[in-house]
C-alpha positions as CSV (number, residue, x, y, z in Angstrom):
1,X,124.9,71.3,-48.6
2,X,122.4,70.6,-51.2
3,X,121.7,67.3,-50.0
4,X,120.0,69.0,-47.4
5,X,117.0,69.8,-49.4
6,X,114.8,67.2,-50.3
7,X,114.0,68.8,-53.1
8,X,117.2,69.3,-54.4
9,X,119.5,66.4,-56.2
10,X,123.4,66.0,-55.3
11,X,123.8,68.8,-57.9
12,X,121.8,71.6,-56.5
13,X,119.3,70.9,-59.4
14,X,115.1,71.0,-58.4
15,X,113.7,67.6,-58.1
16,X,110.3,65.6,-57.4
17,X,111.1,63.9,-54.2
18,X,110.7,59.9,-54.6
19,X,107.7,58.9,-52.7
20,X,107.1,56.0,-54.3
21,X,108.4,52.9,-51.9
22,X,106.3,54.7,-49.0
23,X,103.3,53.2,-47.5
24,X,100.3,55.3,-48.0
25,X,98.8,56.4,-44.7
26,X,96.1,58.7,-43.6
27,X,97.2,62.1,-43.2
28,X,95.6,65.4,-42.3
29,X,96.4,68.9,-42.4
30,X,94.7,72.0,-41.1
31,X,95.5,75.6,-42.3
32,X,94.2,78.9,-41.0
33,X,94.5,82.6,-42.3
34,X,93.0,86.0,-41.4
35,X,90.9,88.4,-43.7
36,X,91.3,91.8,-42.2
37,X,88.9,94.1,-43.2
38,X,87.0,97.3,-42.0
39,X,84.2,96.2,-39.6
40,X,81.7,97.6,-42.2
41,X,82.4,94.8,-44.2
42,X,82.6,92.1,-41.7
43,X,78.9,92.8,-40.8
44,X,77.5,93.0,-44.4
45,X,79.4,89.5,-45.2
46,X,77.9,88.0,-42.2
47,X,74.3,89.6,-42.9
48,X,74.7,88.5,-46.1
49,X,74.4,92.1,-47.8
50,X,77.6,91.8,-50.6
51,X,76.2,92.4,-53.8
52,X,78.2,90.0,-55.5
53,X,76.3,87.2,-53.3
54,X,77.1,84.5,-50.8
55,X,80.5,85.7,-50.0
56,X,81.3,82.3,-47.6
57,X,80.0,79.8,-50.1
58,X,81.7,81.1,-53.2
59,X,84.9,81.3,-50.6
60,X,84.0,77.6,-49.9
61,X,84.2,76.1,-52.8
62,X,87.2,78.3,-53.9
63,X,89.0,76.7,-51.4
64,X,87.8,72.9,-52.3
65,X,88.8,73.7,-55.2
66,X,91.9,75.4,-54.7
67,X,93.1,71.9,-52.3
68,X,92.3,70.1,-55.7
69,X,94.3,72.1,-58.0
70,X,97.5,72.2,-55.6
71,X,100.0,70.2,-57.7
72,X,99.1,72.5,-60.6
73,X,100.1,75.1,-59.0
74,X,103.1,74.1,-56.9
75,X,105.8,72.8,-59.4
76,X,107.2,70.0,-56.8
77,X,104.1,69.2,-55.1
78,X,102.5,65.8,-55.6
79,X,99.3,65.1,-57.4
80,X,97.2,63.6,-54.6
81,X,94.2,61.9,-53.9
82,X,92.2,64.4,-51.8
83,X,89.9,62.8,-49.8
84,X,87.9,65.3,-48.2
85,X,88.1,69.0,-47.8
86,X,86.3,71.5,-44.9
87,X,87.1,75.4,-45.5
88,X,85.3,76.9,-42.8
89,X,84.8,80.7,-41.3
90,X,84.9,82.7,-38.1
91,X,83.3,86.4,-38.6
92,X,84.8,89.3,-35.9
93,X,84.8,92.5,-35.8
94,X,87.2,93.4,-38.4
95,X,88.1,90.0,-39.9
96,X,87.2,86.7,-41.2
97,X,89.2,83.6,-39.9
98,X,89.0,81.4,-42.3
99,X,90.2,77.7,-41.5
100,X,91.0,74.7,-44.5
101,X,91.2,71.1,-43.6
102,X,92.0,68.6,-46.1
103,X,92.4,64.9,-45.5
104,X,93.6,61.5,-47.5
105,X,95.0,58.1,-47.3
106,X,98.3,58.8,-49.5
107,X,102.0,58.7,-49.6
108,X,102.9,62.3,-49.0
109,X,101.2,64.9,-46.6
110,X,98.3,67.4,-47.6
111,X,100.1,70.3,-46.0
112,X,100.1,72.4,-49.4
113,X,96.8,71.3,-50.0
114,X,95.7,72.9,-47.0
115,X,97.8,75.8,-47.0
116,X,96.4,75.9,-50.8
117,X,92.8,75.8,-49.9
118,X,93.0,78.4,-47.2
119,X,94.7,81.4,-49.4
120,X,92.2,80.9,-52.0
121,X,89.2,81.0,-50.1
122,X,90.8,84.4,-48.2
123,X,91.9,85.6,-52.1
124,X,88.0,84.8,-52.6
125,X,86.2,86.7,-49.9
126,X,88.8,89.9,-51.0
127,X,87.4,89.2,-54.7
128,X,83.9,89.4,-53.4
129,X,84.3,92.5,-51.3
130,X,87.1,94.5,-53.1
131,X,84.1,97.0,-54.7
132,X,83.7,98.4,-50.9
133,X,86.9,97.4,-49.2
134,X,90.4,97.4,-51.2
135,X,91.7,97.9,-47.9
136,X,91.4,94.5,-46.7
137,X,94.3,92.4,-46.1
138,X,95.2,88.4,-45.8
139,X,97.8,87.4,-43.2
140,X,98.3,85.0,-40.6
141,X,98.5,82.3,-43.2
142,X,100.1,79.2,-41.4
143,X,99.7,75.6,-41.0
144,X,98.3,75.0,-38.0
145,X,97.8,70.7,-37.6
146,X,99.5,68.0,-39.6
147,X,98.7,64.6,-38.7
148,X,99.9,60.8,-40.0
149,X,103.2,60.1,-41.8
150,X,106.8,59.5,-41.2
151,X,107.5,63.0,-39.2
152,X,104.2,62.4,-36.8
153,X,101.7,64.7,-35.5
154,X,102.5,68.6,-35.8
155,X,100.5,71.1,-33.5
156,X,100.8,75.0,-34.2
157,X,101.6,75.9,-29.8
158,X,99.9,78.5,-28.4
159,X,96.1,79.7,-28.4
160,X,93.2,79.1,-30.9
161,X,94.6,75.5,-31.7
162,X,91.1,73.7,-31.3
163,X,89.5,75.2,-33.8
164,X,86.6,76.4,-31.1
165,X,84.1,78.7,-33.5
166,X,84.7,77.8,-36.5
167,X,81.2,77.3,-38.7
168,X,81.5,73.7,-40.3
């Protein structure tokens, strides 16, 4: 049963997965969560009125930096070469959407990287806003795209899948 798992050896034990005789490829990966939060506090963020300051930059760069870190924080994930990361927002009424996109040419996929970039940057905007909301919550968290290597294109099905509103 082990053998199942690709991260496991014959033995059950945790192991690096051997990526090594793979060709590296270009691979994408796209990652979206949702900052819920009173509506209050949805307007003040997008009016820029949060006293610790630009609540989407400093969530921005969070996440870049966050996609960068990933293997440092994942035992089992691969140190990569990230080649470009987008963290991006949508403000509603009552939430921030916030999307990560990470890209390289590599030998493994940048789904953790993603994933990675998009929790920090929701962890972040919480951070920034906690003093007048500690009732805000981060959900939704899910991979949404992965594109390039072995297994092929991956689309999340149903609505909201073009990214449509997203600031870049």
């Amino acid at each position: 049963m082990a053998s199942e798992f690709t991260h496991l050896d014959p033995l059950g034990r945790a192991r690096m997965v051997d990526v090594t005789a793979k060709e590296p490829t270009h691979r994408r990966a796209v990652a979206r969560c949702r900052v819920d939060m009173q509506p209050e506090t949805a307007s003040r963020i997008a009016s820029g009125h949060i006293s610790k300051g630009d609540v989407l930059a400093v969530a921005r760069v969070a996440g870049i930096q966050a996609a960068k870190q990933t293997s440092h924080l994942l035992p089992l994930c691969h140190p990569l070469l990230v080649g470009s990361v987008f963290v991006n927002f949508r403000i509603e009424d009552g939430h921030v959407m916030v999307e990560a996109q990470v890209d390289t040419v590599d030998r493994t996929g940048v789904e953790m990287e993603a994933l990675t970039a998009c929790a920090v940057a929701g962890l972040t905007i919480y951070d920034m806003c906690k003093s007048i909301d500690r009732s805000m919550t981060i959900t939704e968290v899910a991979l949404w795209e992965k594109t390039g290597g072995r297994s092929g294109t991956y689309r999340r099905p149903g609505p909201g899948g073009d990214g449509a509103g997203f600031t870049r």
